[in-house]
C-alpha positions in Angstrom: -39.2 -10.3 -33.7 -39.6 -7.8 -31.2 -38.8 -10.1 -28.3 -35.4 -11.1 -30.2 -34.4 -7.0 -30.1 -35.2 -6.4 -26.5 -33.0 -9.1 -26.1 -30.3 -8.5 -28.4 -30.3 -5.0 -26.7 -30.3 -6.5 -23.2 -27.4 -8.9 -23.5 -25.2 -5.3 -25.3 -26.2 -3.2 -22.4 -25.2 -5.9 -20.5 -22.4 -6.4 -21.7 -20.6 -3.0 -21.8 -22.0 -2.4 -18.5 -19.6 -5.8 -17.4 -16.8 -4.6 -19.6 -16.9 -1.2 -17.8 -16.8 -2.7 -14.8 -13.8 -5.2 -15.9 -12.2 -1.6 -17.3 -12.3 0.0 -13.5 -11.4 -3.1 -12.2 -7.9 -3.6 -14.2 -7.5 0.0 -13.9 -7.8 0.1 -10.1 -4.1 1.1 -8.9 -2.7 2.0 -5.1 -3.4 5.3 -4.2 0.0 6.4 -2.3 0.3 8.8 0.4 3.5 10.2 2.6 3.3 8.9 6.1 2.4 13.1 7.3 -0.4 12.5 4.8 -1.9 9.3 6.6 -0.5 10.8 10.2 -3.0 14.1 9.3 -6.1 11.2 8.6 -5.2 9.2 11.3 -5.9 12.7 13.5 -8.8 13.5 10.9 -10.9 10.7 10.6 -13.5 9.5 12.8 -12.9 5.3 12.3 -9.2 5.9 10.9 -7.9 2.9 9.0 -4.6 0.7 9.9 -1.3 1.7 8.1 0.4 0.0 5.5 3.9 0.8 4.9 6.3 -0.2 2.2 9.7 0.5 3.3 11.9 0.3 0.2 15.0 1.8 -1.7 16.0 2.9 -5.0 18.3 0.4 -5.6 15.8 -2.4 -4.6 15.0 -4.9 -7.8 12.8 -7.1 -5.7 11.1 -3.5 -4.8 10.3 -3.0 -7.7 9.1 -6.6 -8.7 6.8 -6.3 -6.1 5.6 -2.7 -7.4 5.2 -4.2 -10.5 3.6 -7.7 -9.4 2.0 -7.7 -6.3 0.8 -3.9 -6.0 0.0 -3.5 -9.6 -2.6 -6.6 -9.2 -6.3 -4.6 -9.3 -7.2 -7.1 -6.6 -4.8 -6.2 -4.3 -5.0 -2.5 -5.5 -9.3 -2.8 -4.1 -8.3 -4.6 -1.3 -5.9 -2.1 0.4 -7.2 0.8 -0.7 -10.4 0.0 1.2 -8.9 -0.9 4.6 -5.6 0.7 4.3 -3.7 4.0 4.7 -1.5 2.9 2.2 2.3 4.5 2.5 5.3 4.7 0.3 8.5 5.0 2.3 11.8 5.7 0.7 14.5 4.1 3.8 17.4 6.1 2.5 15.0 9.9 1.5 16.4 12.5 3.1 13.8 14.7 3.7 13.3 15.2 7.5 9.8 13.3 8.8 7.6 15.4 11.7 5.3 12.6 13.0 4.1 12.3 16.3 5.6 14.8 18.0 9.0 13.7 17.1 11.4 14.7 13.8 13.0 11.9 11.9 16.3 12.4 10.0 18.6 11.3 7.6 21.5 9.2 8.6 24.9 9.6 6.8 26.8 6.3 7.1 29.7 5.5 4.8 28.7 6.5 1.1 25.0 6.1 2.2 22.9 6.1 5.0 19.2 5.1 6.2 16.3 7.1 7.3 16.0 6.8 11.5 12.3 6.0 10.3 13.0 3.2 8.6 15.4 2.1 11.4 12.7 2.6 14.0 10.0 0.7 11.5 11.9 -2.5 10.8 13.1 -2.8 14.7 16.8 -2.0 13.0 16.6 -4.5 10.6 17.5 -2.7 7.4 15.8 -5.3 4.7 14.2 -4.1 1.9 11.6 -4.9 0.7 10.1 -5.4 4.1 6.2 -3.6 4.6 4.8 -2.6 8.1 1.5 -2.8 9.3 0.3 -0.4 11.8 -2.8 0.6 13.9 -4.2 3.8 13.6 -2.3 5.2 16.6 0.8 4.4 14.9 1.6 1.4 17.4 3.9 -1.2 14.8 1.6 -4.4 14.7 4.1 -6.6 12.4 6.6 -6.1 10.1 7.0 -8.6 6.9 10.1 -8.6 5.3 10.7 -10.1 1.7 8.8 -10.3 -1.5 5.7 -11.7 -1.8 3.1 -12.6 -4.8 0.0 -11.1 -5.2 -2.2 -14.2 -3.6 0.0 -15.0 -0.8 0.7 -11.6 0.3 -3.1 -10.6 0.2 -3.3 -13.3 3.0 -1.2 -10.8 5.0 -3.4 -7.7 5.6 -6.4 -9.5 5.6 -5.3 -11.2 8.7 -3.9 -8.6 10.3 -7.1 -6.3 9.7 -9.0 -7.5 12.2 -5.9 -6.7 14.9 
């Protein structure tokens, strides 16, 4: 009898200890910065990590989709968390940008305009979505334009990690 409830109270402990762990997991989620926010730890931090950058807009549904699909997935969330500086980039924001010495602006054209940032990220290609990898010096190692689902675009930066 005894031996049945240290079991029984093994496999619960067990269990909610797996459950918690399932909890954190499903919970996990992107922590965002600005790119003067990862500039600041790139200048901080002994081993700085690469960039990401996702270059998007407002009006951007497939921005979204992937906000809601491919950065929403916990795995992905773990993955670049750990080995990223991960950075949210508005390409039309009109907030000025001090980075490297240099001030980025906003660029009036027609009823819009683009960020030069964005400009200067996606080599003048204005496509959104489209994310950036960079090293930690801020040199541009590839850009990747388009949507992508969580499994095939996880292929991405774990490639490009080790670059």
């Amino acid at each position: 009898m005894q031996l049945k409830t240290f079991s029984l109270v093994w496999a619960v402990l067990f269990s909610a200890m797996a459950w918690g762990q399932n909890e954190t997991a499903a919970n996990e989620q992107i922590a965002w910065i600005t790119i003067e926010e990862a500039y600041a730890k790139t200048l901080a931090d002994p081993q700085p990590k690469k960039l990401f950058i996702d270059v998007y807009t407002d009006w951007c549904g497939w921005c979204k989709v992937m906000d809601r699909k491919t950065f929403a997935n916990p795995e992905v969330a773990r993955y670049m968390n750990a080995h990223y500086y991960m950075v949210k980039f508005n390409a039309e924001q009109r907030e000025d940008v001090e980075i490297l010495g240099n001030t980025f602006k906003y660029v009036e054209r027609g009823r819009g305009g683009y960020h030069e940032l964005a400009a200067l990220l996606l080599n003048g290609q204005l496509s959104y979505p489209t994310v950036v990898f960079m090293n930690a010096k801020f040199e541009i190692i590839s850009p990747v334009p388009g949507f992508h689902e969580a499994g095939e675009f996880l292929n991405i930066p774990r490639r490009i990690r080790w670059w």
